[in-house]
N, C-alpha and C positions, 0 to 999 in steps of 0.2 A: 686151919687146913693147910697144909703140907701143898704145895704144888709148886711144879717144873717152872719158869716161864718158859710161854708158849709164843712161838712165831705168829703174827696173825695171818698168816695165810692158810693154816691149820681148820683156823674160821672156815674155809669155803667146805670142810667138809662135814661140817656140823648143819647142814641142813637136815630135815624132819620126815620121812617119807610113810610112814604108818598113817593109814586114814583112820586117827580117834577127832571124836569132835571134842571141840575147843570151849574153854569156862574158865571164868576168871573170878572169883569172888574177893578179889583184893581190894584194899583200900588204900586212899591217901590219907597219913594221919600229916597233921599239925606238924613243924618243927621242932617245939619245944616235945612233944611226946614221943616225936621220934629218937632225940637223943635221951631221953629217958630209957626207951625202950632197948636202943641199941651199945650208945655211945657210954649209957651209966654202967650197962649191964658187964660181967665177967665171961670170962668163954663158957665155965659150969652152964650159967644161967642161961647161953644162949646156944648150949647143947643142949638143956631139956626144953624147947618149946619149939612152936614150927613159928616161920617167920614169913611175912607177905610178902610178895615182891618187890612191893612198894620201899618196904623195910627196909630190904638189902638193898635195892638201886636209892636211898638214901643215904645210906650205911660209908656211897663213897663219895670223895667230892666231885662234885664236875670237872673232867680234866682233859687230858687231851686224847680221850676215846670219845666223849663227847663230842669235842671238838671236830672231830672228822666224821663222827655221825653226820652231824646237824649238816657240814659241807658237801657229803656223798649222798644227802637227801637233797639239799638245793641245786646240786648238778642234776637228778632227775627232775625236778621242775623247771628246770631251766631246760633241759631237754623237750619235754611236754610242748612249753609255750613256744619256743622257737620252732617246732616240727608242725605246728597249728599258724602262727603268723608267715612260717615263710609262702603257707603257699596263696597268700593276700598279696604278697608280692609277686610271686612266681606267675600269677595270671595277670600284671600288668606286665610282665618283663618277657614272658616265653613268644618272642615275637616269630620264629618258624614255627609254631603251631596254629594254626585254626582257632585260635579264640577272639569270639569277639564281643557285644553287650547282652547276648542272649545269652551264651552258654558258659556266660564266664563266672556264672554264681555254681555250677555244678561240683567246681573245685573242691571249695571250703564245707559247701555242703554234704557232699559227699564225703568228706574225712568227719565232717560232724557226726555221721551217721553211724560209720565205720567206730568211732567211739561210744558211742550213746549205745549198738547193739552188744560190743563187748564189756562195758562199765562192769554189766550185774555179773557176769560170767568168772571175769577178773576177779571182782571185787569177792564171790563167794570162795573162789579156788585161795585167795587172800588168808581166810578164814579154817579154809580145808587142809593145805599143803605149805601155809608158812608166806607168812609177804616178799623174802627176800627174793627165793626164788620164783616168786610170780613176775616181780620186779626186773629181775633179769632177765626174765624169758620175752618180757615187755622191751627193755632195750633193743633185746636181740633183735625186734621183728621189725622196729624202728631202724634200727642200722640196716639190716638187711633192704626196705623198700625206699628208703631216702634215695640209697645209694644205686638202684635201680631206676627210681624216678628219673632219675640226670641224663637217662640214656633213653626216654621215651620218644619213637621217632611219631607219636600220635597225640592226639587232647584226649584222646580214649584210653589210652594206655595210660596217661600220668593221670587222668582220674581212678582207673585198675589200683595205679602204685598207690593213692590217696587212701582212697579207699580200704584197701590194706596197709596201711600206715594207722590210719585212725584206730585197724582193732588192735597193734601194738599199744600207740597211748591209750588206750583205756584200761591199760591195765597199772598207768604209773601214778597218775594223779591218786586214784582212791586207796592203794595199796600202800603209797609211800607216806601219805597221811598218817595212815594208821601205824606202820613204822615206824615214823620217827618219834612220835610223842611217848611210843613205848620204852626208851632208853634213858627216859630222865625223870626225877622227881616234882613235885606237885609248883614247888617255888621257881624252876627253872622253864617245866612243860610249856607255859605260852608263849616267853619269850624265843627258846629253844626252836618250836614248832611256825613262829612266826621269822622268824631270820630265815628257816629252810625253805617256808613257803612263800617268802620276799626275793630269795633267788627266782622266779618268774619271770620279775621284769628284766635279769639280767640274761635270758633268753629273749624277749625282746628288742635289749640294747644288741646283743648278739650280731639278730640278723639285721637290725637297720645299718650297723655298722660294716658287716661284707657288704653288704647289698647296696650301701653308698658308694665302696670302694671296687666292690668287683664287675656288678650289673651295666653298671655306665662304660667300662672298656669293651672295645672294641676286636680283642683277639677271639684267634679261635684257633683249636686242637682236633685235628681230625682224627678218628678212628673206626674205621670202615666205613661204614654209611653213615654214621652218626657223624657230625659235627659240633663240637663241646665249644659250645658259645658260651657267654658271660653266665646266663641264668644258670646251664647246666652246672657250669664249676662252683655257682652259687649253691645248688642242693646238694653236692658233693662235699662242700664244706658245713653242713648245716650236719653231717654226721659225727663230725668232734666232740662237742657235747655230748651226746647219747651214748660215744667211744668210752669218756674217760668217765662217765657215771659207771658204765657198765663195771670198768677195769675196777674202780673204786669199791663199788657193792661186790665181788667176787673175794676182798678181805675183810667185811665183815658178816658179823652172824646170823644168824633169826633172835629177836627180841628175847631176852629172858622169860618174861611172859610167858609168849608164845610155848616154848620148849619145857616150861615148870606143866603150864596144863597137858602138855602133849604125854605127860611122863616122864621125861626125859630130865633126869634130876643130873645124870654123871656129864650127859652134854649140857646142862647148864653151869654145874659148876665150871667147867671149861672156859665157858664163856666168861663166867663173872670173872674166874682167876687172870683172863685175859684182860678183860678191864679194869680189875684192879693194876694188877702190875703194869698193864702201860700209862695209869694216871699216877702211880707213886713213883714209877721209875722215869719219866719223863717231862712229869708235870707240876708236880706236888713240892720243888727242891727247895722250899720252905718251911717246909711242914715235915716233921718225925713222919717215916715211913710203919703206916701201919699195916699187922700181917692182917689176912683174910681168914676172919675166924668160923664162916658159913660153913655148916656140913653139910653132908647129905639127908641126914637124920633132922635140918632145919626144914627142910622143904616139904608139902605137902606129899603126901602117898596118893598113889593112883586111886587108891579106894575113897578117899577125901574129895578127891575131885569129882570123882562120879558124883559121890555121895553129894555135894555143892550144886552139879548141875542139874542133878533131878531136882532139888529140891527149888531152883530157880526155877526151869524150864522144863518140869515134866519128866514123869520117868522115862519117855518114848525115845529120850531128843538122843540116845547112844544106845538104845537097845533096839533099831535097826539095822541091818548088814546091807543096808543099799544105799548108796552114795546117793542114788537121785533123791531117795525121803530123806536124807539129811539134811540134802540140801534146801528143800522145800519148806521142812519143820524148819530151819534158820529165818526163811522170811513170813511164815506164820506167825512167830515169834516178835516179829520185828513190828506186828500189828497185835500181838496183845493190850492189856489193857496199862501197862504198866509205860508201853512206849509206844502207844499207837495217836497222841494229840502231835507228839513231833514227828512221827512219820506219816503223819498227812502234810501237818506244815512245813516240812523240812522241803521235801519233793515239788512242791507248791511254789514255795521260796526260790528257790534253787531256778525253777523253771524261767518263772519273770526276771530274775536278775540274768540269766542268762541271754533270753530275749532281749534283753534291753539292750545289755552292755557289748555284748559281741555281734549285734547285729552294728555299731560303730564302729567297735575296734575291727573288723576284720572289710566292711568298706573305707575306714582311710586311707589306704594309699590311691582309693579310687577319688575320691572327696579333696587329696589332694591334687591328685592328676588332674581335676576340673578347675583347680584355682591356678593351675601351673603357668597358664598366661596372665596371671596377674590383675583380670578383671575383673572387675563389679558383674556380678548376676542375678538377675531376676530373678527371684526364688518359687517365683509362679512359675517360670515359666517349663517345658518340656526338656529338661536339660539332655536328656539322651536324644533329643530330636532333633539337637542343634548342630549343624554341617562345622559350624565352626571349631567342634569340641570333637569331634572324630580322630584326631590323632589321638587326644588324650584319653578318650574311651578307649584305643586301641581295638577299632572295630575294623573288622576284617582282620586283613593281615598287618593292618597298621600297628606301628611301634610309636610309643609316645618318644619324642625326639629327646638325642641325650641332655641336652642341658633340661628338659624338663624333669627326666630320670633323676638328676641329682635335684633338682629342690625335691619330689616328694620324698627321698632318703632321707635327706638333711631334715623335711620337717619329720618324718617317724623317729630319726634318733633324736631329737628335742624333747618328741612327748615320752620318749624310752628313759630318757634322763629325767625328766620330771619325776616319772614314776619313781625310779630308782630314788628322788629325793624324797617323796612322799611315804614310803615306806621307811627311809630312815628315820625323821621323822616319829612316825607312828609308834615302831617298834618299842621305843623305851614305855610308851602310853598305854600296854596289852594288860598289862595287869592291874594299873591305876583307874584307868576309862572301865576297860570291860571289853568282852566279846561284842555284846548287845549291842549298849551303847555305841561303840565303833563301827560296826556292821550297818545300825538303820540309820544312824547319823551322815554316815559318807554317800549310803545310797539317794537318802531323800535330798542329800545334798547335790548329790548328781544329777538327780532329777532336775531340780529348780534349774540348775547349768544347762542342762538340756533342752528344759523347756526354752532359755531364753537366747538359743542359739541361733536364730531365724534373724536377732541382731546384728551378728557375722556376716558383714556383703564383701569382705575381701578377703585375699589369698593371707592376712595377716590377721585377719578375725579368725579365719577358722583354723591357724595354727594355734593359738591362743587357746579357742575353744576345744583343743586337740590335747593340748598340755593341763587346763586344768580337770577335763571331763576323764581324760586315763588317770591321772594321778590322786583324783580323788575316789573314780569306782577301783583302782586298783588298792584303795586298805579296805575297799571293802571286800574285791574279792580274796584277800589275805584273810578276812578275819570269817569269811563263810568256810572255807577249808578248815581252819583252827577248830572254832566255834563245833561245825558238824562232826569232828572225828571226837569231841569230847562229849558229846550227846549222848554215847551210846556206853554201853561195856566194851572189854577189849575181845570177850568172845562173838559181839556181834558187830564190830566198829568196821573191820573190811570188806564184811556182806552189807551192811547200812554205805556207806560211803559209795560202794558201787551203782547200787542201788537209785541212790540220789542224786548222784555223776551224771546218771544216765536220767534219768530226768532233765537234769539241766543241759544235755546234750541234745536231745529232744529240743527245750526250749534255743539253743543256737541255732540249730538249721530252720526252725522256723521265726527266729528273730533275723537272719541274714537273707532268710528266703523275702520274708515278708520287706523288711530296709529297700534292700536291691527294687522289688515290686513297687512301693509306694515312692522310693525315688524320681522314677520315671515320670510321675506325675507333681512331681515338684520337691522342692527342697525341705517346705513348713512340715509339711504332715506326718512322713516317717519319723521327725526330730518328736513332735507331739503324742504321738502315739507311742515312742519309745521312752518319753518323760513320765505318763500316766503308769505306764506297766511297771516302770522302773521303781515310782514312788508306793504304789499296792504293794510291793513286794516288800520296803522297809518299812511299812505300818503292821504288816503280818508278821514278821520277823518280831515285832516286840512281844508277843503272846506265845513265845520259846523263853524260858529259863535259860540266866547267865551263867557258864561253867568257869568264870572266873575265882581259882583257889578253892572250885569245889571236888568233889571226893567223884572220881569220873570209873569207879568201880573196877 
């Protein structure tokens, strides 16, 4: 094929806007078959045949389009996790607001909710109108209410901003899932998918680290009524990540995929031709530059496609003209018989681990604030009843004092760096171990940590138990993200992902509701109930099929 190279900013206008539904009947073949298929073949022989997607995104090597995939997908996760942990901080820090042991779970729960209602919404529009631009529309709302929260003069109004923050990210975790695993072949996809969803914990190195360095000073910036104390400058910084994802995904495209089932064969070769020549011309300078021999007459024809998705999913599923039964026939679909044992267990799963794990991660800095004077405590006893621990609650208007502000930073960037280790770690292990195997191994493994934390009676136990309890449930929740967007087909992996998101959002606000509740009445029993729920979940999780190097359609 003959083509210009193209500027990739050309990219942002290759978005998809015709509402056809989406079908993917591609497969991953083997290495050895593929360059049979592609690398033996001549141009004759690969102008008379149509070729997968799979084919041609093997057809190049990984290079450095790749490369800035996989980076402009882990800045959206790392966006995600740091707009969800900072406001764990935000309600031990925002000391002119009204918060105090009562109302201080309304925060995180409410941005829980705030995701959990937009997951399925996102996650179908994902499927309808293209991920990129779901994605983006998702940062936007992110920048937008971050940057509003900083200036809340109420505890009402920065749950408002929460609240609406949450329905942004719910649109980035399941959307960019399904995203990134679409730009790579079957050898690369897990690790690939696992580097972009290991930037996470560097959204939470993020905020421990402002919030070590900015929370504890003492200035302020007046602006009208408002005065921009430590915390406000704090949310205001928590927008840079969400900035340069946004800036980032604005030059690249919609998946190949995506844009081959849409019909859109002349905006895919665009794409590919853009992929090839930024990995030959910037990346490859070892290797003979080879030309892009894909035509348009390789790609399926729109009638192929149809013809592919009736015979999957029913003649019905594109011979409606109303977006709402489209969209409806997609999770009908998603309960067939063909995928309906993993979409009971999926949602299931999803729920308990969420319960479990973010009902801790998102009280530590509270969990720390109680060990901040450094004492042994009865783990019977009524910890929120003790006058002693009132600053550290930060009940009323009280501020936990600064030198306590810095130990509990210092201990979250310890467990942020753990993570960050654990996952390095892990990564090279995605294709050796397994999905599976990684996922119920780190969970039931967390569990037992969990259960045996009631051992921790000091401020240096439960840093301990802080570092190895995130670091181990965070491969696992790297490998539920992985794991769930290869479960499905690519026509159904953004409406599936939402879907399940929102499940597991569900299970957060009643894993932090329920922590917060059973704390009160002591330290044992939230830790025990959240080791039980935590270990069901990776015993159910082994009666899901491994997608490791399997054919993810």
């Amino acid at each position: 094929m003959d083509s210009d190279p193209t500027d990739l900013k050309t990219l942002a206008s290759f978005d998809s806007e015709d509402n056809v539904e989406i079908n993917d009947q591609t497969r991953l073949l083997d290495d050895d078959q593929h360059r049979n298929d592609i690398n033996g073949c001549d141009d004759n022989e690969i102008k008379d045949r149509r070729l997968t997607v799979d084919e041609i995104a093997e057809s190049f090597q990984c290079g450095l389009f790749q490369y800035l995939c996989c980076a402009i997908s882990g800045l959206c996760f790392t966006s995600e996790t740091l707009l969800i942990q900072s406001s764990s901080i935000i309600v031990v820090s925002a000391c002119d607001l009204n918060i105090n042991s009562k109302n201080r779970i309304w925060l995180s729960t409410t941005m829980a909710l705030g995701i959990a209602i937009s997951n399925m919404i996102w996650g179908r529009l994902g499927d309808f109108v293209g991920r990129r631009r779901i994605i983006m529309i998702s940062l936007t709302i992110n920048i937008i209410f971050t940057a509003m929260s900083a200036f809340s003069y109420s505890y009402s109004m920065l749950i408002g901003m929460a609240f609406c923050n949450g329905i942004g990210s719910g649109g980035v975790l399941p959307v960019t899932l399904a995203y990134t695993i679409e730009f790579f072949p079957r050898k690369y996809r897990g690790i690939a998918s696992s580097i972009s969803n290991a930037c996470w914990c560097l959204g939470s190195l993020y905020v421990s680290l402002i919030a070590y360095w900015i929370i504890p000073q003492t200035f302020k910036i007046t602006l009208g009524s408002i005065t921009l104390v430590s915390w406000r400058i704090f949310a205001i910084l928590c927008i840079i990540p969400p900035l340069l994802a946004l800036i980032g995904l604005s030059q690249l495209p919609n998946s190949p995929r995506f844009l081959i089932k849409r019909g859109k064969g002349e905006k895919t070769l665009k794409v590919l031709a853009i992929i090839h020549n930024v990995n030959n011309n910037r990346c490859c300078y070892g290797h003979d530059k080879q030309l892009m021999n894909i035509k348009l007459s390789n790609l399926p024809s729109k009638e192929e496609i149809d013809s592919d998705t009736n015979k999957s999913f029913g003649k019905g599923v594109n011979s409606s003209n109303s977006p709402l039964l489209k969209a409806f026939r997609q999770y009908v679909v998603l309960y067939s018989a063909r995928w309906r044992k993993r979409s009971i267990l999926l949602p299931i799963i999803w729920f308990l681990y969420c319960f479990a794990t973010f009902g801790i991660w998102l009280w530590l800095p509270t969990l720390f604030s109680l060990y901040s004077h450094g004492e042994s405590l009865d783990h019977s006893q009524n910890l929120f009843n003790l006058s002693q621990h009132e600053p550290a609650l930060n009940h009323s208007l009280s501020c936990i004092a600064k030198n306590h502000n810095v130990i509990i930073y210092r201990n979250l960037l310890l467990t942020s760096l753990t993570v960050l280790l654990t996952e390095a770690i892990m990564i090279p292990t995605v294709n050796l171990l397994g999905r599976r195997l990684l996922f119920s191994g780190s969970t039931i493994v967390t569990s037992i940590c969990v259960f045996c934390t009631p051992l921790a009676n000091t401020s240096i136990g439960i840093l301990v138990f802080s570092c190895i309890v995130t670091g181990i449930s965070g491969i696992a929740w790297n490998m539920l993200n992985v794991w769930t967007s290869e479960l499905y087909p690519t026509q159904l992996r953004s409406t599936s992902n939402g879907l399940i998101n929102s499940c597991g959002r569900f299970g957060v606000i009643f894993g932090v509701m329920t922590f917060g509740l059973l704390l009160q009445s002591g330290y044992k029993l939230p830790m025990i109930v959240t080791a039980v729920i935590g270990f069901i979940g990776g015993i159910l999780s082994l009666f899901l099929p491994d997608t490791t190097n399997a054919e993810i359609d």
